[in-house]
N, C-alpha and C positions, 0 to 999 in steps of 0.2 A: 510350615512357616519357618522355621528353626533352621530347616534345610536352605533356605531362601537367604533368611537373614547370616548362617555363618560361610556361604558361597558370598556374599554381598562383602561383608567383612573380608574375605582374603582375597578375594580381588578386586575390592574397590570398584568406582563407578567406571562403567565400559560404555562407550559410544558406539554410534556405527558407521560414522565417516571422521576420521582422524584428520584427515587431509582438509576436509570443510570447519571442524571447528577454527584450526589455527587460521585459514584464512580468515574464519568468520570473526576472530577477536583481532584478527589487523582490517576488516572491514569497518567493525563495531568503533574501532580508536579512530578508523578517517570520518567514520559520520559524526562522532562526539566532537571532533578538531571543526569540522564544516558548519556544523549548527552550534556552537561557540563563540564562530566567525561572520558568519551571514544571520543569523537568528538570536543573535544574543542567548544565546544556551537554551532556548524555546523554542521548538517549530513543533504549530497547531496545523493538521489536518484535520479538514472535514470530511468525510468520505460521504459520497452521495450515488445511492443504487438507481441507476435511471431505467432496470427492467433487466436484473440478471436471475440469474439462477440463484443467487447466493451464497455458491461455492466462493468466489473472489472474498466474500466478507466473512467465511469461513476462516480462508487463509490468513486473513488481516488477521482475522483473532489468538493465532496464534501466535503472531508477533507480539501479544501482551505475555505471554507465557516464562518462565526465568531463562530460557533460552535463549531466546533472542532480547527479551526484554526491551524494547524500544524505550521506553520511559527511561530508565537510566540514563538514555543517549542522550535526552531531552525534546523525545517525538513523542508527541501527544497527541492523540483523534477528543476531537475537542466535538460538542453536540451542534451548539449553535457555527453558522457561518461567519457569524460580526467574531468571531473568537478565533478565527481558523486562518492560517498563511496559505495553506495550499490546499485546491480542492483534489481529491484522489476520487475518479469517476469511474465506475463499474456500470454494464450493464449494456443493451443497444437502443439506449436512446429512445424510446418507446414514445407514443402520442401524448398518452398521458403524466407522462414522469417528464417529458422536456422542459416545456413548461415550468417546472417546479427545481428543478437540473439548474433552469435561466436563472434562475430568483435567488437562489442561493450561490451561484457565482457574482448576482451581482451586489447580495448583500457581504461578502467580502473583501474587507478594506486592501485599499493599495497598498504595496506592490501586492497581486497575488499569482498563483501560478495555478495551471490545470495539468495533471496527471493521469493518464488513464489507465487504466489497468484489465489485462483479462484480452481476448480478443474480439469481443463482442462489440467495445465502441468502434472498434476498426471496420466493423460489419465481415470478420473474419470467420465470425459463426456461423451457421447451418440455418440462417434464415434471410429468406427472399424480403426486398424490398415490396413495404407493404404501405397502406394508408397508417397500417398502426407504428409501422419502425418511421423515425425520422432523422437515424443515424447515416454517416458516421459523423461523431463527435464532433470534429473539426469545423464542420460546416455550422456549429453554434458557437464554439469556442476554439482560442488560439493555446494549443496544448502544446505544453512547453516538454513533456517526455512522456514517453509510453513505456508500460513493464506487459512486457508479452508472457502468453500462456492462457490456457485453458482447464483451469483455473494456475495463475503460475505459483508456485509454492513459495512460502516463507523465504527460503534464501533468495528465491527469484526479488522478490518485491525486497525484501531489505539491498539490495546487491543495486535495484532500478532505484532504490531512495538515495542510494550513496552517488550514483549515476547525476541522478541529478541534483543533489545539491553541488557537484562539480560541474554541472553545466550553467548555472547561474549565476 
């Protein structure tokens, strides 16, 4: 442990992509400027799993991490829908989570905006149209951007959140 710690000390903390921090802290400054601008320093997401794997809400979680940190930014995943600006939807749409998908897009106040994330609402994943899928996404909701991947990682979704609050 001693070995650890005086390696730790002489050479300070090392990353593994040099190249992505520095973008990532002139990402980190446009999304702080945009939700400042358009959210008054607050944008609440709801993130609602309509039948994924749970990898996409893996990833999200590590956007709370000091890393990325989104809260600093002023993005918050907020629990209730009446609380949330944007719904972030994962998953394909499934019979029974549609339904419930519906209710909390429409328990969120105007203006609000649908995101979808992963490629599952796109019905991009490795399942056939069934009585149980009722995807893709759009055909319940007018989805204002999509963050691709399977599951798409952290910089992916931060990078699609910056995405779109320039598209709004």
């Amino acid at each position: 442990m001693i070995r650890f710690w005086n390696k730790r000390l002489k050479l300070g903390v090392l990353t593994q992509d040099l190249e992505f921090d520095e973008e990532l802290e002139q990402i980190k400054k446009a999304i702080k400027s945009e939700v400042n601008k358009k959210f008054a320093g607050s944008l609440a997401i709801r993130m609602v799993d309509s039948g994924s794997c749970n990898a996409c809400e893996a990833e999200c979680n590590a956007l709370a991490n000091p890393y990325y940190d989104l809260e600093r930014l002023g993005i918050y995943f907020v629990a209730s829908p009446r609380h949330a600006d944007v719904m972030l939807l994962s998953g394909v749409m499934t019979f029974n989570m549609t339904p419930h998908a519906i209710e909390a897009y429409k328990q969120i106040p105007e203006p609000k905006w649908v995101i979808t994330m992963g490629d599952c609402p796109l019905m991009k994943a490795p399942f056939e149209k069934t009585f149980a899928i009722k995807a893709p996404a759009n055909n319940h909701f007018e989805v204002t951007h999509h963050i691709e991947g399977c599951p798409p990682e952290p910089r992916e979704i931060i990078k699609g959140l910056l995405e779109f609050l320039r598209k709004i």
